[in-house]
C-alpha positions in Angstrom: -146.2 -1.1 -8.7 -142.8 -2.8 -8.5 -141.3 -0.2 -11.1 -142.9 2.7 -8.7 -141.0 1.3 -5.8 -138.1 1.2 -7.7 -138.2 5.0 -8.3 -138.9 5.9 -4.9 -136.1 4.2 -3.4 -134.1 4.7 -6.5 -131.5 7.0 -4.5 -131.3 4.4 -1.6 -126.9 3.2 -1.3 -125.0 1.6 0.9 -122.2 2.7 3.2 -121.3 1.9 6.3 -120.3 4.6 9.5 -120.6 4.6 13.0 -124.1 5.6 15.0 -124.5 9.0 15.8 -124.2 9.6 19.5 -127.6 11.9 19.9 -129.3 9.3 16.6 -133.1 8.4 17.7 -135.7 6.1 15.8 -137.8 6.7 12.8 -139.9 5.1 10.6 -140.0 6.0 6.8 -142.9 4.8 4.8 -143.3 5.5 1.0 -146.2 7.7 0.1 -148.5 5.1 -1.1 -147.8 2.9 2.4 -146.9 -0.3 0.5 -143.3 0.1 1.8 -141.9 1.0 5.7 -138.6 1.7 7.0 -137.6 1.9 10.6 -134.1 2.4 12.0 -131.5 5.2 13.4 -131.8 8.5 11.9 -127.9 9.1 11.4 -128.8 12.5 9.8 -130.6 14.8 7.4 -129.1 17.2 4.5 -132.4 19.0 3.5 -133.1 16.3 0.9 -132.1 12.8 1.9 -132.1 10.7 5.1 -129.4 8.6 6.1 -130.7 5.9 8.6 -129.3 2.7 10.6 -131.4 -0.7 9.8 -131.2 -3.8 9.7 -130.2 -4.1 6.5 -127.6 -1.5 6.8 -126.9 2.3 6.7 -129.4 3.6 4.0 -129.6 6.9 2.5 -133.1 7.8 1.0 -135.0 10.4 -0.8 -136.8 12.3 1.2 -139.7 12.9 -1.4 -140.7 9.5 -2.0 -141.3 9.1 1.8 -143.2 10.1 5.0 -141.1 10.3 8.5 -142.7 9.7 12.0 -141.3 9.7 15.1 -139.6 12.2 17.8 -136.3 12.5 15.4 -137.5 13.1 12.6 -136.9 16.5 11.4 -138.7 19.8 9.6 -138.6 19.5 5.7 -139.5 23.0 6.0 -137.4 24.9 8.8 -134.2 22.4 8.1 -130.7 23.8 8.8 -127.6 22.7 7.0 -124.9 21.6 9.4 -121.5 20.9 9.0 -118.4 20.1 11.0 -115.4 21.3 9.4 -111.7 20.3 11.6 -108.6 20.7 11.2 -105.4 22.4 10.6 -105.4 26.0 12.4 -103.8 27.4 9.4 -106.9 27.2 7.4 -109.3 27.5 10.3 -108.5 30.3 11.9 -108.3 33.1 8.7 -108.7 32.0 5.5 -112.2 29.7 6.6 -113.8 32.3 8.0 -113.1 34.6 5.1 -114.4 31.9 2.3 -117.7 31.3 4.7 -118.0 35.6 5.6 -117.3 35.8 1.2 -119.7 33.3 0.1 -122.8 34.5 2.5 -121.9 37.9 1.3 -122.5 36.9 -2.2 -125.5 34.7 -1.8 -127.2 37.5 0.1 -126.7 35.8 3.6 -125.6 37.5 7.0 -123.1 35.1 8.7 -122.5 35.7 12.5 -119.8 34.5 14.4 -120.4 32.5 17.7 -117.4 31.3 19.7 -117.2 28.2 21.7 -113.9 27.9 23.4 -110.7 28.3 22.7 -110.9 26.2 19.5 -114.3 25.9 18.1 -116.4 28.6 16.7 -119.7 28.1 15.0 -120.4 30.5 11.8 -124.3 31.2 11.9 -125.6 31.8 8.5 -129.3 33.7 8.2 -131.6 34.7 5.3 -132.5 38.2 6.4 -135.7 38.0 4.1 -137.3 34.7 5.9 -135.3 35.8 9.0 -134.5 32.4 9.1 -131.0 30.6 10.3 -130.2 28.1 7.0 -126.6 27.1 7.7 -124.3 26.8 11.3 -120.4 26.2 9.8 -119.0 24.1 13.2 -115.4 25.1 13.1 -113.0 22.9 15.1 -109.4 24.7 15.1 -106.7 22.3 16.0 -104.3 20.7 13.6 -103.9 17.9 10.8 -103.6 14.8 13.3 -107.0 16.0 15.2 -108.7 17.1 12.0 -108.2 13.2 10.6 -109.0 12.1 14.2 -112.6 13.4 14.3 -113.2 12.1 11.0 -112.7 8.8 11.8 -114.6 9.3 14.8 -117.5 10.3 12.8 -116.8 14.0 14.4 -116.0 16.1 11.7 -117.5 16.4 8.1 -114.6 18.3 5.9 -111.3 18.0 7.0 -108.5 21.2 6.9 -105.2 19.4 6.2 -101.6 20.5 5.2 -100.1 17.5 4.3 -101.7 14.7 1.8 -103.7 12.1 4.0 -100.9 9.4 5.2 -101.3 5.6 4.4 -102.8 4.3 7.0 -105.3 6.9 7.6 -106.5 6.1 4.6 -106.8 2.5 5.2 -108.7 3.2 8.5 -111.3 5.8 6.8 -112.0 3.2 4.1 -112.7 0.4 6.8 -114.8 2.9 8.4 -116.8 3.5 5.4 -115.9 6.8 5.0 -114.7 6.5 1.0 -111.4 6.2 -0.8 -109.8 9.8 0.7 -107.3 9.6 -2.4 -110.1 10.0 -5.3 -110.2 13.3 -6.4 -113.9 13.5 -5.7 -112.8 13.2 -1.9 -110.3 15.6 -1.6 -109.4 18.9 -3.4 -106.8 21.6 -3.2 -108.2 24.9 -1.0 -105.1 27.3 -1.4 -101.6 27.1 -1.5 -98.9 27.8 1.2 -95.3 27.1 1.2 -92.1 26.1 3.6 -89.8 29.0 4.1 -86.7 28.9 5.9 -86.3 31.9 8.0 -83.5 33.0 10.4 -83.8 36.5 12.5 -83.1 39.8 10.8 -79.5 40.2 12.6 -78.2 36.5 10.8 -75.5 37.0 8.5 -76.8 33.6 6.3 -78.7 35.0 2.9 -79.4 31.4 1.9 -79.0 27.4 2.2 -79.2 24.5 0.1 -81.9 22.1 0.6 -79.0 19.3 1.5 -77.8 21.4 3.9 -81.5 22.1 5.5 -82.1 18.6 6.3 -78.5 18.4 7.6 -79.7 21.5 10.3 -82.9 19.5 10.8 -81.4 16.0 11.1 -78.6 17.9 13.3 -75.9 16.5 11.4 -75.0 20.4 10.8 -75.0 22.2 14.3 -72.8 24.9 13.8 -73.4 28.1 11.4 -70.0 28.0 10.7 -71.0 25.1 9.0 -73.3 27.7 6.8 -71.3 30.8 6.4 -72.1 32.3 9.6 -70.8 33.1 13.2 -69.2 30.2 15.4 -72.7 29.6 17.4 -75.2 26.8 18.1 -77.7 26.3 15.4 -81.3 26.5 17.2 -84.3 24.7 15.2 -87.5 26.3 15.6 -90.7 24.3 14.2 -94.4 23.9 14.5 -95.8 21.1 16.9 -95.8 18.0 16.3 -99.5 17.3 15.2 -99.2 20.1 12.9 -99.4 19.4 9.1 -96.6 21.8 8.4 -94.3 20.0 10.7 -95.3 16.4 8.8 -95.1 18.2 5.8 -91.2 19.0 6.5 -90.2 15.4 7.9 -92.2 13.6 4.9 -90.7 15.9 2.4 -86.8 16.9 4.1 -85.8 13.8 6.1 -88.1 11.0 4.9 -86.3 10.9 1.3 -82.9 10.6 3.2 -84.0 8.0 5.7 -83.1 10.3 9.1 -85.5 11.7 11.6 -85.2 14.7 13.4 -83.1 16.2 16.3 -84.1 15.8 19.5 -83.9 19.1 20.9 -86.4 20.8 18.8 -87.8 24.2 20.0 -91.7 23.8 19.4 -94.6 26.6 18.6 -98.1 26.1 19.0 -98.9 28.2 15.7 -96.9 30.2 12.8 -97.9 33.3 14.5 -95.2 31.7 17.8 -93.0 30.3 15.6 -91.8 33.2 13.6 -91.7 35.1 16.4 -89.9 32.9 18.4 -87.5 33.0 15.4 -87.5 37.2 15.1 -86.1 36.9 19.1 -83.6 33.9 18.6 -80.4 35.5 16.5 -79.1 31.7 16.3 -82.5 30.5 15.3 -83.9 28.9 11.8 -86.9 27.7 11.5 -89.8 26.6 8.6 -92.0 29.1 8.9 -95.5 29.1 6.8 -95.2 31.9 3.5 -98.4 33.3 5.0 -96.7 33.8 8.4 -93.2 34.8 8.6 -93.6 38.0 10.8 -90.0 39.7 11.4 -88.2 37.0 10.3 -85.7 37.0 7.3 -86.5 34.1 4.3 -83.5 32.6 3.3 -83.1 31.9 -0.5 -82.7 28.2 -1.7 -79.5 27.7 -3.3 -77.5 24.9 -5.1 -73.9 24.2 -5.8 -74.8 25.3 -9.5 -75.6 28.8 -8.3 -79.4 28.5 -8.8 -81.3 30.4 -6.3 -85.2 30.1 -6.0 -87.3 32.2 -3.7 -90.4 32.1 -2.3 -92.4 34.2 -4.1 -96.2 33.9 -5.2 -96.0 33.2 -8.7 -92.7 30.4 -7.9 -95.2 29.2 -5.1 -98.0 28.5 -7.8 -95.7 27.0 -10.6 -94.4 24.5 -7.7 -90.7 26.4 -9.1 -90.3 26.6 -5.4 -89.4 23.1 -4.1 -91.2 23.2 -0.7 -94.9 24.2 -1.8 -97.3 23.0 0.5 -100.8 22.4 -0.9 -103.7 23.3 1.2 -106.4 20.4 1.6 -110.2 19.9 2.6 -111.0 15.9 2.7 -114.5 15.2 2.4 -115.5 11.5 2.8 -118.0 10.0 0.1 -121.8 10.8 2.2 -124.1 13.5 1.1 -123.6 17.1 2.8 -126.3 19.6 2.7 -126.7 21.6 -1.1 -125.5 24.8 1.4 -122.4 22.9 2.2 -122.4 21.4 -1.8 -122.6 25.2 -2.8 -119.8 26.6 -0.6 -117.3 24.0 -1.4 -118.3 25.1 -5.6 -117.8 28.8 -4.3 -113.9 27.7 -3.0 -113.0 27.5 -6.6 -114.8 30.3 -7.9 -112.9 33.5 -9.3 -114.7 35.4 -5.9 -112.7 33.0 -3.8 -109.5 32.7 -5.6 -109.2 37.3 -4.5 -110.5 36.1 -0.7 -107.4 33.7 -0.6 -105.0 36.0 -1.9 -106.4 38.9 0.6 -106.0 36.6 3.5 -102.3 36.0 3.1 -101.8 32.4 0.9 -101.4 31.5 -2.9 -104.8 31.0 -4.6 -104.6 29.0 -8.1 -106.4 31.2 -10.1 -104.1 30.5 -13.7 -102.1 34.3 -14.6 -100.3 34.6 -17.8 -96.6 35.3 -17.7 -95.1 36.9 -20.2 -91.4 36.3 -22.0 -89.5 39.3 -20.5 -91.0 38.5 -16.7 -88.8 35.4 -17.1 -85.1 36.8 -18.1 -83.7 34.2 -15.2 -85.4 31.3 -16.3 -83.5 31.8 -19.9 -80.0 33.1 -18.2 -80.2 29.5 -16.5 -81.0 28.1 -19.4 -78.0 29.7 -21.1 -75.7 28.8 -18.5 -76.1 25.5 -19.1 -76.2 24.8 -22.6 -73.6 22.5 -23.0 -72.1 22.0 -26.6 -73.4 22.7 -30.3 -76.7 20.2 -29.8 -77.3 22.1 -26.5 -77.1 25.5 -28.0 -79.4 24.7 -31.1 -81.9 22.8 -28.5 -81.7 26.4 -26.7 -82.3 28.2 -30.1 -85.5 26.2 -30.9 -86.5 27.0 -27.3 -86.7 30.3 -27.9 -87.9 30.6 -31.2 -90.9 28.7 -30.3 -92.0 30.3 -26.7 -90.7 33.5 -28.0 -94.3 34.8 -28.7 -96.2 33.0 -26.4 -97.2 33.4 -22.4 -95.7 30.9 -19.9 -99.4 30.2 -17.4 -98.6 29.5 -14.1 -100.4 26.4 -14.2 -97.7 23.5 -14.1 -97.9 19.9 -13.6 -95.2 18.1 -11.9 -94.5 14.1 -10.1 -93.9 12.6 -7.0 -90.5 11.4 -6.5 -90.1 8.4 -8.1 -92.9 8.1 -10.0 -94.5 8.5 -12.7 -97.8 9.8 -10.9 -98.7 13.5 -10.9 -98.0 15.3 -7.3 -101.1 16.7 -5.2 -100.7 20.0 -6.4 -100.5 19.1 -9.9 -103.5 16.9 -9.9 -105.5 19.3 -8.6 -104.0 21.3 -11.7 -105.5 18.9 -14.1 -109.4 19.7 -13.0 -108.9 23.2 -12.4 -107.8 23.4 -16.2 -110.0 21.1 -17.3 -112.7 23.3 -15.9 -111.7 26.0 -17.5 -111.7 24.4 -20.9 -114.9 23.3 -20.5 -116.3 26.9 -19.4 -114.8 27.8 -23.3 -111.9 30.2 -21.4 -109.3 29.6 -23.9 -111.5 29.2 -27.1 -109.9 30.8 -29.8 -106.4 30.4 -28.9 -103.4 27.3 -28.3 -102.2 25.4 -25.4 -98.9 23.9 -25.7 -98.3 21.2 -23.1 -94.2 21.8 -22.8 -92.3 18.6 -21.5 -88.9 19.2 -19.3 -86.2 17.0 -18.0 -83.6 17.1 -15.4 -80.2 16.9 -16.6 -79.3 12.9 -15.7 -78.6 10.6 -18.6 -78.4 11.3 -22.5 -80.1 14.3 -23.6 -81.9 12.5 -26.3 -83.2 9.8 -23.5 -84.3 13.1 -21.7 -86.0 14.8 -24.8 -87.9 11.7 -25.0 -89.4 10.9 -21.8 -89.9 14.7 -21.4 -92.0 14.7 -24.6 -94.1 11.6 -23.0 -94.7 12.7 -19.8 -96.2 16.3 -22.0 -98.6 13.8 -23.8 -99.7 12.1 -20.4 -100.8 15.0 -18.6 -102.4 16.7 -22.0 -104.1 13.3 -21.8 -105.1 14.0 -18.7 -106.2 17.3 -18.8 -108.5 16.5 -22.3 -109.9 13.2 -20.2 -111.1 15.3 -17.5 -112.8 18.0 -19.7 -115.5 15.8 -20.6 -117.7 18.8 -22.0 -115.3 20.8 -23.9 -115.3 22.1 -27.1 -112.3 21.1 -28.6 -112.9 22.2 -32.0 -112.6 25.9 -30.4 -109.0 25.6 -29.0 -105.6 24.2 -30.3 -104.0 21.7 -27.5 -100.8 20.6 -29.0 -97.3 19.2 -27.0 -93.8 20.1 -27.1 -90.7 19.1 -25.2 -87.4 20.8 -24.6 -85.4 18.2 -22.0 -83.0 19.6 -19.7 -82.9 22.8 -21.8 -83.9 25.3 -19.0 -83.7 23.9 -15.6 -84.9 25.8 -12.4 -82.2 24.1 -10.2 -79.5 22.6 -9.7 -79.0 18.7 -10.7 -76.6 17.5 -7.9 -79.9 16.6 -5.2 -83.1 14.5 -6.4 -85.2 17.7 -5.1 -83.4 19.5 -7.7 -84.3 16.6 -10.2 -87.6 16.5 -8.9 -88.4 20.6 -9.5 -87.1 19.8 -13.4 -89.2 17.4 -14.3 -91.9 18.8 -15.2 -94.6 19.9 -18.1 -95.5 23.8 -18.2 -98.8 24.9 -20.0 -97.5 27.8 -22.9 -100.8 29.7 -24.4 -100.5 31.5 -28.1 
């Protein structure tokens, strides 16, 4: 008997949250009536209860048990419901294209209700059973609210475009709500990126990154200051709340321990600020990639004469410096298998065309070939730098000469030794694939690079480490791989081909780095 209780409540954890406002009383009994439970029902995903006792929030299986009472639900007619909230960015196109895709694909008609201004409710039906199986609550704000109604026990899936701060996560632990920095609670949707743009009629082509947190920090107010006419520089950004506009102050100003002018001009989405931008001929602002409207992109450029655009494939190698990974949160409680099987469908093949279609940078892995990287090399060739530097060059090429730069890259935080967001969400996406047998047959070569500070042996070495750390990793993570079928070897280079310029730690930071070669 004990050993049948066991199993029954078998599934019960832990955790703690806050009462749901519209929670009512229950009372679960197992089947053979030796064991009762009555408390709060905090909610129901199709297959397990979550209720308030008095020992605590418990989560139990809802076939070892009988509910009674007014709350409790239908086993049979249940509907998955989730609140997803968030950055606007992700809510207002590419969410509704994932959710429109993946009922498409699972033979599911999704209607589209709207609320207000800023919620909408996706309806999901089975046309066979003409029953409703899923409502998607979609709350479009921005990052700050998104985080706010998750600690408010308001939201299920956060849309974010900057990683989770500190003290958020601090305050979603305390509220039981999981460690938000496991990778299990937080995933990489899509990628975006932070463009500079000016109107069409500005002389300026391009500015340094320095330079760009000068504008920002208003140390630089003049264009003169930038090539351009004698006229008042104008700073056009996102609103405050926005992840975007964190995004820019943690990565721009944050490093360099200044904050931003005062006299901002603010937008209420990307869609405003470029266009605010397009009508401003002394304007610049950071614009989304997805959303730059009329507006010119200004290249990033470095004393060196490195230039890097903003361009898909630089987006998805992180070779552009200001990539800005797109982020769900989800905090460590059970959501509804529908919910379980949309968030799978994100990283599906299916899903990685839908975010390309809807404007941003999915992270489906492409293969680049030699001659589709002719600047890469000039660089590299520019900066060779004596006879060791020009046989380090040689043995470059000889080696990648017949193999296919992927776009998958993996690169660190400043000033650590700790993959980057994008990157680590780099390491299970490969992982992934190696473990659905993708690259059976052939060889991955994990290639380590440096930036151009110190000795270049010091620099071989450490590039050659931080290669075996993420191959490390990557084979850690593929758990189920057959690793007799593929070759996963490591290589380092240093500072033989950089992607920019040495003189500014964001330059540093882009060159360090280990690429992913395939024979």
């Amino acid at each position: 008997m004990r050993d049948g209780r066991a199993a029954i409540f078998a599934a019960i954890f832990f955790v703690v949250s806050a009462v749901a406002a519209l929670a009512q009383d229950v009372v679960l009994r197992s089947r053979d009536g030796t064991i009762e439970l009555s408390g709060t029902l905090l909610g129901f995903d199709g297959e397990f209860y979550r209720i308030e006792t008095r020992y605590g929030e418990l989560t139990v299986d809802s076939t070892g048990v009988t509910c009674d009472g007014m709350g409790c639900p239908s086993l049979t007619d249940f509907v998955a419901d989730v609140e997803i909230s968030g950055s606007a960015t992700i809510g207002a196109v590419l969410m509704p294209a994932l959710i429109e895709s993946f009922a498409l694909r699972n033979g599911l008609e999704a209607r589209r209700e709207p609320v207000d201004a800023s919620h909408f409710i996706y309806v999901l039906r089975n046309p066979r059973s003409d029953k409703t199986v899923g409502r998607f609550r979609i709350r479009v704000t921005n990052t700050d609210e998104g985080f706010a109604d998750l600690l408010a026990d308001e939201a299920d899936i956060v849309m974010a475009l900057r990683e989770i701060r500190p003290a958020e996560v601090v305050r979603a632990r305390d509220a039981g709500l999981g460690v938000l920095t496991h990778p299990n609670r937080s995933r990489v949707l899509a990628l975006d990126a932070i463009v500079p743009v000016v109107a069409a009629v500005n002389p300026v082509d391009g500015i340094s990154l320095l330079d760009l947190s000068r504008v920002l920090s208003g140390r630089i107010t003049n264009w003169q200051d930038l090539g351009g006419p004698d006229a008042p520089i104008a700073v056009h950004l996102r609103d405050g709340g926005s992840g975007l506009a964190q995004g820019i102050e943690d990565r721009l100003l944050r490093p360099l321990r200044t904050a931003l002018r005062a006299d901002i001009v603010r937008h209420g989405s990307n869609a405003a600020l470029a266009e605010g931008v397009a009508r401003d001929p002394f304007g610049i602002g950071l614009a989304s990639y997805s959303e730059i409207g009329n507006t010119k992109p200004l290249v990033l450029k470095g004393s060196c004469g490195f230039q890097l655009r903003a361009a898909r494939r630089t987006v998805k190698t992180e070779d552009y410096p200001l990539t800005a990974p797109m982020f769900l949160y989800i905090p460590a409680r059970r959501l509804p298998a529908l919910v379980r099987d949309f968030l799978s469908f994100t990283r599906s093949d299916p899903a990685q065309i839908v975010i390309r279609r809807a404007g941003f940078v999915d992270q489906a892995p492409e293969e680049v070939p030699l001659d589709l990287q002719g600047d890469r090399f000039a660089n590299a060739i520019l900066v060779a730098a004596g006879n060791d530097g020009l046989v380090e060059l040689q043995r470059m090429a000889r080696t990648l000469s017949e193999m296919r730069r992927l776009t998958t890259s993996f690169r660190f935080e400043a000033g650590s030794a700790q993959l980057d967001a994008q990157s680590r969400s780099n390491v299970q996406q490969l992982a992934r694939a190696l473990e659905a047998g993708v690259y059976d047959g052939r060889a991955l070569v994990f290639v380590g690079f440096s930036d151009g500070q110190g000795p270049a042996a010091g620099n071989l070495r450490i590039a050659g480490q931080r290669a075996e750390a993420v191959r490390a990793a990557v084979l850690a993570a593929a758990e189920t791989a057959d690793l007799a079928q593929v070759s996963v070897t490591t290589d380092a280079f240093g500072e033989a081909m950089p992607m920019a310029c040495d003189d500014t730690s964001w330059g540093r930071q882009v060159n360090r780095r280990v690429e992913v070669w395939l024979r």
